[in-house]
RODO-697294 format. One record per residue: z negated, x negated, y negated of N, C-alpha, C in turn; chain; residue in one letter. Coordinates in steps of 0.001 Angstrom, whole numbers. Example, Ala and Ser with C-alpha at 12.3 -4.5 7.8 and 13.67 -1.06 7.14 Angstrom:
2
+---------+---------+---------+---------+---------+----------+---------+---------+---------+-----+------+
|    n.up |  n.east | n.north |   ca.up | ca.east | ca.north |    c.up |  c.east | c.north | mol | type |
+---------+---------+---------+---------+---------+----------+---------+---------+---------+-----+------+
|   -7800 |  -13190 |    5690 |   -7800 |  -12300 |     4500 |   -7800 |  -13200 |    3300 |   A |    A |
|   -7080 |  -12850 |    2250 |   -7140 |  -13670 |     1060 |   -7870 |  -12900 |     -30 |   A |    S |
+---------+---------+---------+---------+---------+----------+---------+---------+---------+-----+------+
END
This chain:
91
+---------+---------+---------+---------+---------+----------+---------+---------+---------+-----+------+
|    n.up |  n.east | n.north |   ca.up | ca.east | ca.north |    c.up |  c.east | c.north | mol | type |
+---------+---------+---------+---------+---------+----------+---------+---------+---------+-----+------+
|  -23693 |   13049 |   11109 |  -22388 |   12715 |    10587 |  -21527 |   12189 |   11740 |   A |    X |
|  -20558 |   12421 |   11849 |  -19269 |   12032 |    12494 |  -18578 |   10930 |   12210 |   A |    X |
|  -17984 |   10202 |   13126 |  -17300 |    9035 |    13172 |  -16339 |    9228 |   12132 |   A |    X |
|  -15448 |   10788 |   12334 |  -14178 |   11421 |    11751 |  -14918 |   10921 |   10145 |   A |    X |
|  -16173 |   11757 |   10492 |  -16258 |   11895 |     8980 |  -16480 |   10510 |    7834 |   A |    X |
|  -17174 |    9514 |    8952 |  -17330 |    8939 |     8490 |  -16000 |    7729 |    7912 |   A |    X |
|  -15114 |    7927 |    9406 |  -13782 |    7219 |     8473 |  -12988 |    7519 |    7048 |   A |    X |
|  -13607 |    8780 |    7301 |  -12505 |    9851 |     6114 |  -13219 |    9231 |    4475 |   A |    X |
|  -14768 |    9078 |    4651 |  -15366 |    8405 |     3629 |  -14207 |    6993 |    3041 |   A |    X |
|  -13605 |    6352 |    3618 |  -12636 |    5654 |     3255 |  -11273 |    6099 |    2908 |   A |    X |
|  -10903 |    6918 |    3504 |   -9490 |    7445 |     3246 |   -8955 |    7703 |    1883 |   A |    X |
|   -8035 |    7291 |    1226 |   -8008 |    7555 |       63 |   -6428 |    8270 |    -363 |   A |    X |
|   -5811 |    8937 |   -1480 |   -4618 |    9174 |     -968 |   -3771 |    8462 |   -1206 |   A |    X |
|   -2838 |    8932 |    -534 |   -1805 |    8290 |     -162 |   -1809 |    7568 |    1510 |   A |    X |
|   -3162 |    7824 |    1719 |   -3253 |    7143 |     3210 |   -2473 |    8287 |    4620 |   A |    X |
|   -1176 |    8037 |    4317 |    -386 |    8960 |     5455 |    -406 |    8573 |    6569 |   A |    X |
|   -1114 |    7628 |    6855 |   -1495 |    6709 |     8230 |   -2816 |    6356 |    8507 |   A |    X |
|   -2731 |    5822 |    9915 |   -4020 |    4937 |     9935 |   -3849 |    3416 |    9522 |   A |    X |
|   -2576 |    3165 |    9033 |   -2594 |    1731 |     9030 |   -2830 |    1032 |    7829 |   A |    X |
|   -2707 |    2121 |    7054 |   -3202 |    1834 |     5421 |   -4637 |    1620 |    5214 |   A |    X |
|   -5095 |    2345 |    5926 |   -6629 |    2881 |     6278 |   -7434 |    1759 |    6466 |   A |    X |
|   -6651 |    1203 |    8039 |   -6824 |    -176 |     8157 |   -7091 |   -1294 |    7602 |   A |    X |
|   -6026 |   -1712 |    6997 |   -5479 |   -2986 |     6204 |   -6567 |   -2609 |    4757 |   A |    X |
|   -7105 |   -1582 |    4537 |   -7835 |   -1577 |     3870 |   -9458 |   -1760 |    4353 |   A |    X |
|  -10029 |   -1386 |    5151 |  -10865 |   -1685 |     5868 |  -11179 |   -2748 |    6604 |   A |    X |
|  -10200 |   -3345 |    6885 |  -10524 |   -4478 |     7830 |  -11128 |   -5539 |    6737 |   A |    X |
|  -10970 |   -6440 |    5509 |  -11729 |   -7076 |     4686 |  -13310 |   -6692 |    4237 |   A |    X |
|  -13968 |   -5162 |    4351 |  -14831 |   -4981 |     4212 |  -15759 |   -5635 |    5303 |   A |    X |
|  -15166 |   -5363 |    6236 |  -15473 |   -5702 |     7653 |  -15855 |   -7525 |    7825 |   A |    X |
|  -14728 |   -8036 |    7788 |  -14770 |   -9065 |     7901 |  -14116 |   -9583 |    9041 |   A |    X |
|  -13199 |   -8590 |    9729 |  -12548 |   -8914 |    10900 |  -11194 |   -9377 |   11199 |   A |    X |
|  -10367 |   -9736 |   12167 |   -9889 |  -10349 |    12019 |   -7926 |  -10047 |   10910 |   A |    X |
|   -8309 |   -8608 |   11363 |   -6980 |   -7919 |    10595 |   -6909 |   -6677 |   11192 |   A |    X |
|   -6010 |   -5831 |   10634 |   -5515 |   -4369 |    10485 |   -5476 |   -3849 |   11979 |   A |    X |
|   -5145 |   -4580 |   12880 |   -5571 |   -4027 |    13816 |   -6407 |   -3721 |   14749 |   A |    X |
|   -7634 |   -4461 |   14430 |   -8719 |   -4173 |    15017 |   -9196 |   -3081 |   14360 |   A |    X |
|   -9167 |   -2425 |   13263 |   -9684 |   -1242 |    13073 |   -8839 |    -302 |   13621 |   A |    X |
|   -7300 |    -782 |   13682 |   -6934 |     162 |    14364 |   -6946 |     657 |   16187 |   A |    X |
|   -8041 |     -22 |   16459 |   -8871 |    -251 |    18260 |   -9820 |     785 |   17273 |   A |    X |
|  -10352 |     328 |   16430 |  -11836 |     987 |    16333 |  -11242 |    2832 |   15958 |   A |    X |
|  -10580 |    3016 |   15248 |  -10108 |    4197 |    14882 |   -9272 |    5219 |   16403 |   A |    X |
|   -8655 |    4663 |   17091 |   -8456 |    4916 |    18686 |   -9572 |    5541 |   19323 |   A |    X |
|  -10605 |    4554 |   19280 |  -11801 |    4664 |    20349 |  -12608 |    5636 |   19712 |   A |    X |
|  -12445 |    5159 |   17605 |  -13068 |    6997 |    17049 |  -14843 |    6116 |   16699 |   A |    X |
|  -14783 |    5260 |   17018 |  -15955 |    4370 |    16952 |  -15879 |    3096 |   16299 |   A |    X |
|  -16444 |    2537 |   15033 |  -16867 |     998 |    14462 |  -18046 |     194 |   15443 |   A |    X |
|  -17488 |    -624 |   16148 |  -18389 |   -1312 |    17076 |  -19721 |   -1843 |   16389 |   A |    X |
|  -21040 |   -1244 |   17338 |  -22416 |   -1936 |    16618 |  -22626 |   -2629 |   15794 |   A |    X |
|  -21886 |   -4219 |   16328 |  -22336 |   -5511 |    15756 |  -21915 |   -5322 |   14022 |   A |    X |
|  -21213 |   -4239 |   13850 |  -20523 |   -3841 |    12252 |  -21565 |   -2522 |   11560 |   A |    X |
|  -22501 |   -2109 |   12507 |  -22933 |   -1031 |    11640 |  -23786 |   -1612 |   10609 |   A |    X |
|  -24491 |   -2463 |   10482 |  -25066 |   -3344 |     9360 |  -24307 |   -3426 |    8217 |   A |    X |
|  -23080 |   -3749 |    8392 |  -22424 |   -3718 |     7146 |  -21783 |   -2022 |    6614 |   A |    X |
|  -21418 |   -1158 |    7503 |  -21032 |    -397 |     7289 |  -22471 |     850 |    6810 |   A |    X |
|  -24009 |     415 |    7010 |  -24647 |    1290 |     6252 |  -24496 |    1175 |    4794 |   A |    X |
|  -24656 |    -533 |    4311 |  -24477 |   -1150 |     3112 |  -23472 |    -606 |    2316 |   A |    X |
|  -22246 |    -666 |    2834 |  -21071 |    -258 |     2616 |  -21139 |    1616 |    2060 |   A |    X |
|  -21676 |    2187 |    2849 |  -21611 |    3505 |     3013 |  -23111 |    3752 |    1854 |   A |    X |
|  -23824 |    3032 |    1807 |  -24526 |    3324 |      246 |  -24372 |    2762 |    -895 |   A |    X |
|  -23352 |    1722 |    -507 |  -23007 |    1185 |    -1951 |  -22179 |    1909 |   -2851 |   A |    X |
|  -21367 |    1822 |   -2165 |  -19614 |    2532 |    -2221 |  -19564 |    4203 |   -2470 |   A |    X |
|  -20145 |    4668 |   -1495 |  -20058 |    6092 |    -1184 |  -21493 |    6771 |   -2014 |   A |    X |
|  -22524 |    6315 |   -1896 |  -23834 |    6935 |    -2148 |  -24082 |    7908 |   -1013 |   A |    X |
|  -23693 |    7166 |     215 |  -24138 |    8102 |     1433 |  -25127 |    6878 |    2298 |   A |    X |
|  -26118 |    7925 |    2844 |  -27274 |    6976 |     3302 |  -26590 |    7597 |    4924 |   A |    X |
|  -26787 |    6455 |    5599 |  -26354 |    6417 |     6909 |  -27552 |    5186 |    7699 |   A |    X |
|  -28334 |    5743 |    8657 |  -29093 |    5534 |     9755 |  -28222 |    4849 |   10354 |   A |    X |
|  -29279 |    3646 |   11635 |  -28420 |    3711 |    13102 |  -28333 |    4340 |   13934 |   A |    X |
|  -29985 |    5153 |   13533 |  -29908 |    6392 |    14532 |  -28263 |    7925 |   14711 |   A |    X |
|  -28426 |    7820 |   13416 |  -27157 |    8796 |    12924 |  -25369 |    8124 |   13775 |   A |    X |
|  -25289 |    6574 |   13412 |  -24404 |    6072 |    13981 |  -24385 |    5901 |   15501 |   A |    X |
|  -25685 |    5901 |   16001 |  -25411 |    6189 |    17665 |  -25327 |    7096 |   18222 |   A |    X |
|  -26371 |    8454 |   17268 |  -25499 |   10110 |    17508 |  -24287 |   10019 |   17661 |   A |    X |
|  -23501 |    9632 |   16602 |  -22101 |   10047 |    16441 |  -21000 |    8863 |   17851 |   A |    X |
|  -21592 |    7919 |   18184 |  -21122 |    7239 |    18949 |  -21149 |    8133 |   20512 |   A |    X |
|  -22553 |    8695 |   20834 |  -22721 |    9441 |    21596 |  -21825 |   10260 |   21997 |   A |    X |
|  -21878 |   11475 |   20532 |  -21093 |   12442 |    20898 |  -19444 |   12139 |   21285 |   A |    X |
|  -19094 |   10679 |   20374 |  -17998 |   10225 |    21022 |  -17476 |   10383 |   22252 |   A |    X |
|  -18340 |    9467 |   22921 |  -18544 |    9400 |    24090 |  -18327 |   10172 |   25160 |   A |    X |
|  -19386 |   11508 |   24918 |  -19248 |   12868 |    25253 |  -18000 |   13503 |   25538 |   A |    X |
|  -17380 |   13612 |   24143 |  -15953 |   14506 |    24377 |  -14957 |   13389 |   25635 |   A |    X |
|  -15069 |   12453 |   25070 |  -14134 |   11339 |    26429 |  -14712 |   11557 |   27963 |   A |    X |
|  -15664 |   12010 |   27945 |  -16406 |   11787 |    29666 |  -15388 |   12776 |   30361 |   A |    X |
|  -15318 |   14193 |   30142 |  -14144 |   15063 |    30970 |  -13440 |   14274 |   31452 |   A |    X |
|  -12537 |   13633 |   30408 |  -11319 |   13445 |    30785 |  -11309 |   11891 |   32038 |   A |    X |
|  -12140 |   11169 |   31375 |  -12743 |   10210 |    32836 |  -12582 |   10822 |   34190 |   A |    X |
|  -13754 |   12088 |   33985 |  -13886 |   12639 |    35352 |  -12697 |   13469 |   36182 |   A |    X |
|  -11927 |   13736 |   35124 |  -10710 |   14491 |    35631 |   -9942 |   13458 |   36169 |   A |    X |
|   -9785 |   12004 |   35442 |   -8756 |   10790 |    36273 |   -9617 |   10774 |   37525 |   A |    X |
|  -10604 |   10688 |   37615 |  -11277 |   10183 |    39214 |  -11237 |   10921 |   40074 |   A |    X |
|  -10884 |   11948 |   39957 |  -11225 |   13795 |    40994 |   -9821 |   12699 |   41785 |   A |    X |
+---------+---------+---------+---------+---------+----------+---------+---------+---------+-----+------+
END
């Protein structure tokens, strides 16, 4: 599963933004407000110290079973697509 996909598990309509998205997410979380998810939605990644809540979350809510293994795939592949463009600033 994908980060994408996994945000989209929240998306609900009417969400013509990410900031709705946000402000809705950020209380599950427990963080400090709307814009730290909107760092986490940027980067395309929910930082570690949150995947604990976000498996809970993602089988309570959703009835989707989500690993950490699965969440560091998808962090990975994150990762991945960003490395090019790293290497292209440093050339």
């Amino acid at each position: 599963m994908s980060w994408t996909s996994i945000f989209d598990m929240f998306r609900e309509a009417g969400d013509d933004d990410d900031w709705r998205l946000a402000k809705r997410i950020a209380p599950d979380f427990d963080v400090a407000g709307p814009r730290t998810v909107i760092l986490w939605l940027k980067r395309g990644a929910i930082p570690m110290q949150h995947w604990r809540r976000l498996i809970l979350i993602a089988a309570q809510r959703f009835s989707v079973l989500l690993s950490a293994d699965q969440l560091l795939d998808a962090t990975l592949a994150v990762r991945d697509t960003r490395a090019p463009k790293k290497q292209q600033e440093a050339a």
